[in-house]
C-alpha positions as CSV (number, residue, x, y, z in Angstrom):
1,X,41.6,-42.9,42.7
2,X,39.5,-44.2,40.0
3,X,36.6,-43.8,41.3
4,X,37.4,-40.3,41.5
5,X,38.1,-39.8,38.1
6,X,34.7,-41.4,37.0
7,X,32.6,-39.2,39.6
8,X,34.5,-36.2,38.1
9,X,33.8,-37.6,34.4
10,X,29.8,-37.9,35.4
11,X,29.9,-34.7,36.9
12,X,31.5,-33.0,33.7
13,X,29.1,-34.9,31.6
14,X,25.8,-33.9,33.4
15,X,27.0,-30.4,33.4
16,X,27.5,-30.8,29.5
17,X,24.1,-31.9,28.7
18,X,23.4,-29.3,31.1
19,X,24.4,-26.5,29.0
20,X,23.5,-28.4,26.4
21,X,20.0,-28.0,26.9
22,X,20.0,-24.7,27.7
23,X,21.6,-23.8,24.8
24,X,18.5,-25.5,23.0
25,X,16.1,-23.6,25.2
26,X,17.6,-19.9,23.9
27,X,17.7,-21.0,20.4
28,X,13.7,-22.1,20.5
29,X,13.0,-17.9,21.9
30,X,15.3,-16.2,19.6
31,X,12.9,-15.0,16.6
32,X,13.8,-15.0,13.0
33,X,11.9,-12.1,10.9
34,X,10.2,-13.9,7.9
35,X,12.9,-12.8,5.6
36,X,15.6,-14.9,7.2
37,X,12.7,-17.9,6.7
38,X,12.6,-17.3,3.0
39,X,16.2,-15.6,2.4
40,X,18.6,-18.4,1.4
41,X,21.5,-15.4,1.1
42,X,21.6,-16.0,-2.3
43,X,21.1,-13.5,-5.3
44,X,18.0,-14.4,-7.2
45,X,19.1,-12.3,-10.5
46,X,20.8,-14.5,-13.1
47,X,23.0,-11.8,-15.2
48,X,25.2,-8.9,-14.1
49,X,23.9,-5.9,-14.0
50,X,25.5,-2.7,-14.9
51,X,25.1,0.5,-13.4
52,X,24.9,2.2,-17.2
53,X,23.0,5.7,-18.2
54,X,21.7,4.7,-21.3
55,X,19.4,7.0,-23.4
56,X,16.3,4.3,-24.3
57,X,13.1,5.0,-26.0
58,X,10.5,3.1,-25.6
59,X,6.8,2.7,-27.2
60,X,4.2,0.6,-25.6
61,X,3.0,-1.6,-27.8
62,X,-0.6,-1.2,-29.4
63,X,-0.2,2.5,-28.5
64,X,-1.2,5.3,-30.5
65,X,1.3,7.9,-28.7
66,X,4.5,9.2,-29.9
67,X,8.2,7.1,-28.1
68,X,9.0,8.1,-24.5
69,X,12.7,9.3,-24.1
70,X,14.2,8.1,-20.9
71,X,17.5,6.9,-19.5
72,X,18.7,3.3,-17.7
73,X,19.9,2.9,-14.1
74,X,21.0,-0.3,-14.7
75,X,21.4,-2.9,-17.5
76,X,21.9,-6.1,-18.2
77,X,21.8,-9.4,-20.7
78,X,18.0,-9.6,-20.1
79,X,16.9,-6.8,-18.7
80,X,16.5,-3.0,-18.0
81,X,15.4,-0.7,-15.6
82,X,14.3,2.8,-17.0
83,X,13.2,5.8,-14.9
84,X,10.2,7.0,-16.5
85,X,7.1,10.1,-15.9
86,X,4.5,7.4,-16.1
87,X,3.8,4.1,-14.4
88,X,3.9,1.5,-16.4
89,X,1.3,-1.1,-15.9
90,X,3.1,-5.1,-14.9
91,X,3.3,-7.6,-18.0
92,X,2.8,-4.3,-20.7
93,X,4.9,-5.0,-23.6
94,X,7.2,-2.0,-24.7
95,X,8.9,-2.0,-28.4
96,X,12.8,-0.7,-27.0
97,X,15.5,1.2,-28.9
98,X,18.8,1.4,-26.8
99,X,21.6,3.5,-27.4
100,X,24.7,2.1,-26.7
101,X,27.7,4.2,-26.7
102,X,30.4,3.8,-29.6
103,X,27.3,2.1,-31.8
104,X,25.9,3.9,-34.4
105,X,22.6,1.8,-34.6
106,X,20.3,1.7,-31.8
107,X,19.8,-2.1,-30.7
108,X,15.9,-2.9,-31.2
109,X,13.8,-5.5,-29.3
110,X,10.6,-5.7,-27.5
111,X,10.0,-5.8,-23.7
112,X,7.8,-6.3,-20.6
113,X,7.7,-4.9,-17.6
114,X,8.3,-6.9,-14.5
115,X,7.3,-4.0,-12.2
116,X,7.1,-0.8,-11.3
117,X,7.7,1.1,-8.7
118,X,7.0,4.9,-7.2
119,X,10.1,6.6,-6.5
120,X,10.5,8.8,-3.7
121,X,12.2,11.8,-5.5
122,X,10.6,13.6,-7.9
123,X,12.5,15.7,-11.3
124,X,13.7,19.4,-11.6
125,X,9.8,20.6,-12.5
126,X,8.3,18.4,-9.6
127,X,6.9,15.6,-11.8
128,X,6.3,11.9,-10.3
129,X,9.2,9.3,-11.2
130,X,8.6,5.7,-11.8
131,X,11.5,2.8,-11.5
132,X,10.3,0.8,-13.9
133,X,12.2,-2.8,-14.1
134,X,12.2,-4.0,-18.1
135,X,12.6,-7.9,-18.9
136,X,13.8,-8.0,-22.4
137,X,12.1,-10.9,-24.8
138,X,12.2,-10.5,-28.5
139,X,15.6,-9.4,-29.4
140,X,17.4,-10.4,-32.7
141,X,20.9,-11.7,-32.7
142,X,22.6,-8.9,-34.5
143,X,21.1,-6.6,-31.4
144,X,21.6,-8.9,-29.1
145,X,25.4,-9.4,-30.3
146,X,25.6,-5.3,-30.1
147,X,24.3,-5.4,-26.3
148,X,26.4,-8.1,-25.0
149,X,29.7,-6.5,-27.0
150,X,28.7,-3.1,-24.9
151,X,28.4,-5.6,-22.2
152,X,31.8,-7.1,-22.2
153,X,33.2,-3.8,-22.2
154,X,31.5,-2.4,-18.6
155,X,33.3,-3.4,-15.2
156,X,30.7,-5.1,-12.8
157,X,29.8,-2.7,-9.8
């Protein structure tokens, strides 16, 4: 009888590394598309942002020509992104007023854009739209204590 029990134990085992191995085998065909390879599933933003319409004008800096009027998609505690008529070149530094509802003062500070990119819709007259994404740098604390009151006051999305 015992022997029985350890021929049926050997059996189980060989058809455990069996399966095993086969198992192996699959998992060496199966192909991951490069995101999975760098995608951790993890969000690479730092701050909340907030789906806001903000009005915003903006100025590039060194620039002759009059503030651009535009509007936000979203904001956040460093950073912007505008829809604008022109595309903005990477690393350009912007001089931004944002008006924040229930403030009477626009909050001032200065900008670069991180990137830009060529939306698929256009406006009411058929002109181009450009997603422009704003990193905020210079900002002085009484605007900055402005944003993140208006901040505190948004739900997250």
């Amino acid at each position: 009888m015992l022997l029985a029990y350890i021929l049926a134990l050997i059996l189980l085992l060989i058809i455990l590394f069996l399966l095993w191995n086969e198992e192996l085998r699959l998992r060496k065909n199966i192909t991951h598309g490069l995101a999975s390879k760098y995608w951790v599933l993890r969000e690479r933003r730092r701050f909340v942002r907030f789906k806001q319409d903000v009005k915003i004008r903006y100025n590039l800096k060194q620039s002759s020509y009059e503030a651009q009027s535009t509007k936000s998609v979203d904001v956040s505690r460093k950073g912007v992104c505008l829809i604008t008529y022109e595309k903005l070149k990477e690393k350009a530094f912007l001089e931004l007023e944002l008006e924040l509802p229930d403030f009477s003062r626009p909050v001032k500070l200065m900008g670069q854009v991180a990137w830009t990119k060529d939306m698929e819709k256009q406006d009411d007259k058929g002109r181009r739209l450009f997603s422009v994404g704003i990193r905020f740098l210079k900002i002085n604390p009484s605007s900055e204590a402005l944003l993140l009151t208006h901040l505190n006051t948004l739900k997250r999305p």
